[in-house]
N, C-alpha and C positions, 0 to 999 in steps of 0.2 A: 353264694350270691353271684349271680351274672354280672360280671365288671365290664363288660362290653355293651351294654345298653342304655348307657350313662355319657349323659353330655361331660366332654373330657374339658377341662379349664384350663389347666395347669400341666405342663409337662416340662420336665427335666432329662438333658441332654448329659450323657458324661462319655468322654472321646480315647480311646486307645490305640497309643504310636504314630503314625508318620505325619508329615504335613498333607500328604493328601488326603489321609481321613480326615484331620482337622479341618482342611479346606470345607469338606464332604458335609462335618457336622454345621458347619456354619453354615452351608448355601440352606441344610435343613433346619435349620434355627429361623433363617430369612421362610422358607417356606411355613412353617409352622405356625410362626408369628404374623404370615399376609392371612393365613385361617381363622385370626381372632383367638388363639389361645396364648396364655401366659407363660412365658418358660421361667422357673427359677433355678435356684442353684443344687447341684446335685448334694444329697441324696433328697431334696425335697423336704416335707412330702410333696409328693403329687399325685394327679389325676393318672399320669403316664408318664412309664418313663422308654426313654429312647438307649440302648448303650452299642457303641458305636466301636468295633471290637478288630484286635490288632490279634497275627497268629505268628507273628517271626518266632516264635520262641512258645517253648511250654510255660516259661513264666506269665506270657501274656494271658494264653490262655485260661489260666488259674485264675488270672484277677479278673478277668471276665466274668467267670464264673461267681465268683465272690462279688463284685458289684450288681452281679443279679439278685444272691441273696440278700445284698447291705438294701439295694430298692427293695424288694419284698417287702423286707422288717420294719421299712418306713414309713410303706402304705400298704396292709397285706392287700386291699381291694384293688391294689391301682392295676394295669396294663403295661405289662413288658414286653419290652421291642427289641429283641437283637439283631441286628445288623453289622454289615463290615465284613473282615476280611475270615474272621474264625466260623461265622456262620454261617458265608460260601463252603469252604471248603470243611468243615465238621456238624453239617446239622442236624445229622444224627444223634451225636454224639449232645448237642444241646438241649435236642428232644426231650432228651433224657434228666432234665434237672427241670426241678419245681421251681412253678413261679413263671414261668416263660412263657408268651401267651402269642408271640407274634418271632418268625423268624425269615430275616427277608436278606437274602443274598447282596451283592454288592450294585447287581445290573438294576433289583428291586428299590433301590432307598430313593428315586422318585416317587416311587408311591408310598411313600410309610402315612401319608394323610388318611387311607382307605383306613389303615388299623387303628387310627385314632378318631375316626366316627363314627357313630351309634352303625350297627349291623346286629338285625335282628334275626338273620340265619344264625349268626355264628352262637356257637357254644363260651362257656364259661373260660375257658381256653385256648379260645381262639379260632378252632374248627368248628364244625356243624355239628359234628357228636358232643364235643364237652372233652373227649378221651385224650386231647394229645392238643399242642401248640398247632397255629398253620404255619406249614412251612410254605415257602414261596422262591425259591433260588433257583437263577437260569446256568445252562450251562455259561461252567468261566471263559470257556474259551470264544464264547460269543463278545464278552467283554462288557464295557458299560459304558453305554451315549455320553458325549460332549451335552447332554442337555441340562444336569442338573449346576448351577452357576450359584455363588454366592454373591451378593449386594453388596454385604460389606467385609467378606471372607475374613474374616475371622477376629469379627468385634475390635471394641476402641477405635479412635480415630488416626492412628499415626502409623500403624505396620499390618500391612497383608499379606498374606498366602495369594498365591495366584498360580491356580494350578494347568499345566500347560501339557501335560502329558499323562497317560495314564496306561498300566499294561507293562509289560515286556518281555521282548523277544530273546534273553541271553537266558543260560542254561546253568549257573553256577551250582553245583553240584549237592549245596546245603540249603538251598534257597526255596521254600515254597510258594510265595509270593505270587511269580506267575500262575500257578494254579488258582489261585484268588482273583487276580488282576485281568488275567485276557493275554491278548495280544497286545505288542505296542500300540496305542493311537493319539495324535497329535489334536490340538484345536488349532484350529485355522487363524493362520495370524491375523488377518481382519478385523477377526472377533476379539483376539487377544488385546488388540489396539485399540480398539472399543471400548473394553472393559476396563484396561487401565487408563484411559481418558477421563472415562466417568467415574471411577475411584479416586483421581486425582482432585477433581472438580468437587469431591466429600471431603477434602481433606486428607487424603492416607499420602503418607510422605517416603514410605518407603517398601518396596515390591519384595517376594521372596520367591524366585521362580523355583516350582514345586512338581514333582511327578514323581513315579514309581521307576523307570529308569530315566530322567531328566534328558542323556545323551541322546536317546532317540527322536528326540522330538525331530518332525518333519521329515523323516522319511519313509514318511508311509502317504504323505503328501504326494498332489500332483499341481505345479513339478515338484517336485523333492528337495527339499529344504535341508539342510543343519542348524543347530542349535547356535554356530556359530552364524549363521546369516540371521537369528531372532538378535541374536545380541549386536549385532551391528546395525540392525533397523532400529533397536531402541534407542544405540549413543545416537545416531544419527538426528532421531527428534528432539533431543536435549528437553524432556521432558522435566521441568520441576522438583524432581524425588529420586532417590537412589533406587538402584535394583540391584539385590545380591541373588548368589547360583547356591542354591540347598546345599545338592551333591550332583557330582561328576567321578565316573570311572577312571581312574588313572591314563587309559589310553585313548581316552577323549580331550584328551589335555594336548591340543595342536599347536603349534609354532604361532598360528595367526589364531589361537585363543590368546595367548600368552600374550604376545603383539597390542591386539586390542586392548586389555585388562592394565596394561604397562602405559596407557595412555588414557585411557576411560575417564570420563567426567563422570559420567554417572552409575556406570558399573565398578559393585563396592569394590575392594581388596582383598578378597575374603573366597576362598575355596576350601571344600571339604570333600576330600580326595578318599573313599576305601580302598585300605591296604589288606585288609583282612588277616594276611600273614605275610612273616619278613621272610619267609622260607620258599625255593624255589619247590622243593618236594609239593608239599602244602598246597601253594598255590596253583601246582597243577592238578593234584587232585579235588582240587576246588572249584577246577574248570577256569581257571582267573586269567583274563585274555592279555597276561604282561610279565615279568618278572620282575624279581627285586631289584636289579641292575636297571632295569627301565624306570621304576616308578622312582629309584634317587637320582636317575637323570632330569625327570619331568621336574621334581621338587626342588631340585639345585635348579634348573632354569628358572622358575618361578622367581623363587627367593633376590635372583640375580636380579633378574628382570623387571618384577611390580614391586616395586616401595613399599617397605611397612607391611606387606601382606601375611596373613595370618592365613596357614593350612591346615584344617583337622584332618583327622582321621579316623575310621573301624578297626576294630581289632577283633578277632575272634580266637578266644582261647581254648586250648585244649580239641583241637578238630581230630577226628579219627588219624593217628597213625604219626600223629604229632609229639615226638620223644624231649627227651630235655633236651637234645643238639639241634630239635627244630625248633627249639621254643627261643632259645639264646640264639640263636638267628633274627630272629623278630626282634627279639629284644636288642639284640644289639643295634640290627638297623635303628628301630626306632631310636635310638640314645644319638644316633649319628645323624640322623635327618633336624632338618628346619622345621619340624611337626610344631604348632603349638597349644595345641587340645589332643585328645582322644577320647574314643568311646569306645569303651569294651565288654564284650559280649563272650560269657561263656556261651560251649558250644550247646545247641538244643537239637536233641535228632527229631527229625520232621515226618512224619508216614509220609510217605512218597515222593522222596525226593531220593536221587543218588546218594549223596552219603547215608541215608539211614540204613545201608544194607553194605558199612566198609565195617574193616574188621581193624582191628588195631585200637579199641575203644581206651580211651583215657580216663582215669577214676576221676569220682566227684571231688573228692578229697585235691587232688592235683590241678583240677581246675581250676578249683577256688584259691588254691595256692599262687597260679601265674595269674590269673584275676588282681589278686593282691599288690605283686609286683608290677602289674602294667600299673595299676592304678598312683601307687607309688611314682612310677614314671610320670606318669601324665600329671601329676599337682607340681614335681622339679619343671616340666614343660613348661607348665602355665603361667607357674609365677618367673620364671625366665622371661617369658615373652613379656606380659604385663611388665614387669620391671625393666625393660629397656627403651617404653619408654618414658619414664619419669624424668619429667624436666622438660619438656614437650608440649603442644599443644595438639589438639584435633577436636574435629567435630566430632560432638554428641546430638541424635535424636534424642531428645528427652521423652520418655514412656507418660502417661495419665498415673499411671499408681507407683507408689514410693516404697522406698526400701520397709520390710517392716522394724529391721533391729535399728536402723536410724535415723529412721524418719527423713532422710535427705530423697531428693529425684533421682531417678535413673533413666540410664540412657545405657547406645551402644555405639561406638566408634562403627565407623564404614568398615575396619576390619576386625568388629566383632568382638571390640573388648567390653566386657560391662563395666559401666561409668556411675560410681555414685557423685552429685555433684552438692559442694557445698558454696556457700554463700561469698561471693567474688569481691562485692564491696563496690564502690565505685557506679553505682547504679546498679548495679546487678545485682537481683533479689530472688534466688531460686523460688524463697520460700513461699512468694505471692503466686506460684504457681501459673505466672503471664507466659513463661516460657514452654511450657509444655505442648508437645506435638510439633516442636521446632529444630531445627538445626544449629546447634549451638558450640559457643568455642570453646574450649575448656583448657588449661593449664594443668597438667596429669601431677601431681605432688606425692602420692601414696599408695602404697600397695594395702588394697585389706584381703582377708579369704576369697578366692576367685571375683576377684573387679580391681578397678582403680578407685584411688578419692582425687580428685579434682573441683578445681577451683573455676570458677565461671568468669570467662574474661568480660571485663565491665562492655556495656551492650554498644557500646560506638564500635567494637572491634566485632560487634554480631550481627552489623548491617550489613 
């Protein structure tokens, strides 16, 4: 059967890795839905599905792959769409699995409407023969317009993505990303101020400034901006809502970042700094523009400096050439830093990147081994941080959807701790669910698996 000759109704979206895809899928969920079609929940069924595909890693890849199949088996008739950052850079390699009827580069995903309306050239497949998917991917290095924007970037009414840069211009040595991405390119703050006025004016309470390298923003501008001049034009307008920083490189971390962040009304406390590895070897063959002496000086001033602040961090384990004396290097820095998350990542060799061609390769087996151990680290990190401050108060944005093991609200501190909140007394009613999408005070009492339990202070102390 011809599945492209059919009025499409219904189309289902499902998103892989970073906030700027997420941004990406939202602004196409808002385009989707001005067309008069219905999106539900992935896997559908549906008329069409959309899947919106992340390439750091082979693992992403895979599930890519695999969510092509899981849509398939759910509507064999429907229309698949791959897009994102795996189908830039491998759509060859996609061609090549059944089921795929649409494959459209990162520059392509304003037009993903064309694949979801009747076209009676095209084949069973997508092309005009029937034989193969259409592919549709511009070169990367052209990059991809500031034109596609989301309305409400990324559903619910109390926390957005707002993506403010996209591309990047550094070179890290494991990194395929730019190959996907382009060049760096910044949105013009104008439009930025624009957008988060009229998000504000919907309700969203709180910003998440979002890009593929975040540091670059505005220097590709004219005149030529820093990231640190966006965030001192937003404390400046004391806009009604917080705005937290995704991530920043370690050597973007300026004296008058720090400065600002240490005084900030409305920028959170909250930075997530990649360390990649604690190892100076490593991090030079990783291309990493700082050393391990540099990044626990940044993170000791930080700590000094902003109150309360909470720092993550990347890990990458097992990288080419990375023995046990470079592993407990990392490890140890990490044991000695102010970190209080991580995210760790075994290593994924990349086709075309520098390190897929070092030698020194680390077995699977070994990886998964310091995989283990960091991870071990990172739950001592967490529940450290979380547990100091019990006895405390702070604000919680409270979320629309509730914990599901406890049925209580959730929220998240300005610096990032998740907040279940229970019933305060004294007026305070989480459970009428009046507080939600709000700013609220909370009394930190208990530690549970990565969150706090807090108590809602009675609402004369929430005016």
């Amino acid at each position: 059967m011809d599945n492209t000759d059919k009025d499409i109704e219904t189309v289902s979206i499902h998103t892989l890795g970073c906030r700027s895809n997420q941004y990406d899928s939202a602004a196409i969920e808002d385009m989707v839905s001005s067309d008069g079609k219905r999106l539900v929940p992935f896997p559908g069924p549906a008329d069409a599905y959309i899947i919106n595909t992340c390439t750091v890693t082979a693992r992403t890849d895979s599930e890519s792959r695999r969510l092509v199949r899981k849509a398939k088996r759910s509507n064999p008739e429907s229309i698949i769409i791959v897009t994102g950052c795996y189908a830039q850079v491998s759509p060859e390699e996609l061609s090549k699995l059944e089921g795929v009827d649409f494959i459209m580069g990162n520059p392509e995903k304003g037009k993903l409407l064309e694949c979801l309306n009747p076209n009676p050239a095209r084949g069973s497949s997508g092309d005009s023969t029937g034989t193969g998917p259409s592919v549709e991917v511009s070169d990367y290095r052209a990059g991809t317009p500031f034109t596609l924007r989301a309305a409400g970037a990324g559903g619910g009414r109390t926390r957005a993505n707002l993506k403010v840069q996209d591309g990047c211009d550094r070179s890290c040595s494991y990194c395929i990303i730019p190959m996907a991405r382009g060049r760096s390119r910044s949105l013009e703050l104008n439009v930025l101020l624009g957008e988060i006025e009229g998000l504000i004016e919907g309700g969203f309470k709180e910003f998440i400034f979002t890009g593929i390298h975040l540091g670059g923003w505005g220097l590709d501008l004219a005149p030529e901006k820093t990231f640190l001049d966006l965030l001192i034009e937003i404390e400046k307008k004391g806009y009604p809502a917080r705005f937290r920083i995704s991530s920043l490189d370690p050597d973007e971390v300026t004296d008058g970042l720090i400065e600002l962040m240490s005084t900030a009304k409305t920028i959170c406390n909250h930075l997530h700094l990649p360390l990649q590895s604690g190892d100076d070897k490593i991090l030079a063959l990783m291309r990493r523009p700082y050393d391990s002496a540099f990044f626990s000086e940044r993170l000791g001033k930080l700590a000094q400096k902003v109150p309360g602040i909470s720092i993550g961090t990347d890990i990458i384990a097992g990288f080419p050439g990375e023995g046990e004396e470079e592993f407990q290097n990392t490890y140890s820095l990490l044991k000695s830093l102010p970190v209080s998350y991580m995210h760790i990542f075994p290593y994924s060799r990349r086709s075309g990147t520098r390190a897929a061609g070092f030698k020194d390769v680390v077995v699977p087996a070994e990886i998964k081994s310091r995989c283990k151990k960091l991870k071990e680290l990172d739950i001592i990190k967490r529940n450290a941080f979380y547990a100091s401050f019990l006895g405390t108060t702070g604000e919680v944005l409270v979320e629309s959807s509730r914990d599901s093991g406890t049925g209580l609200l959730k929220g998240r501190t300005r610096n990032y701790i998740p907040v279940l909140i229970a019933d305060g007394g004294g007026g305070a009613s989480p459970s009428s669910g009046s507080i939600t999408g709000q700013e609220v005070g909370v009394l930190f009492e208990k530690t549970a698996p990565d969150a706090l339990i807090g108590r809602l202070l009675p609402m004369a102390k929430n005016k």
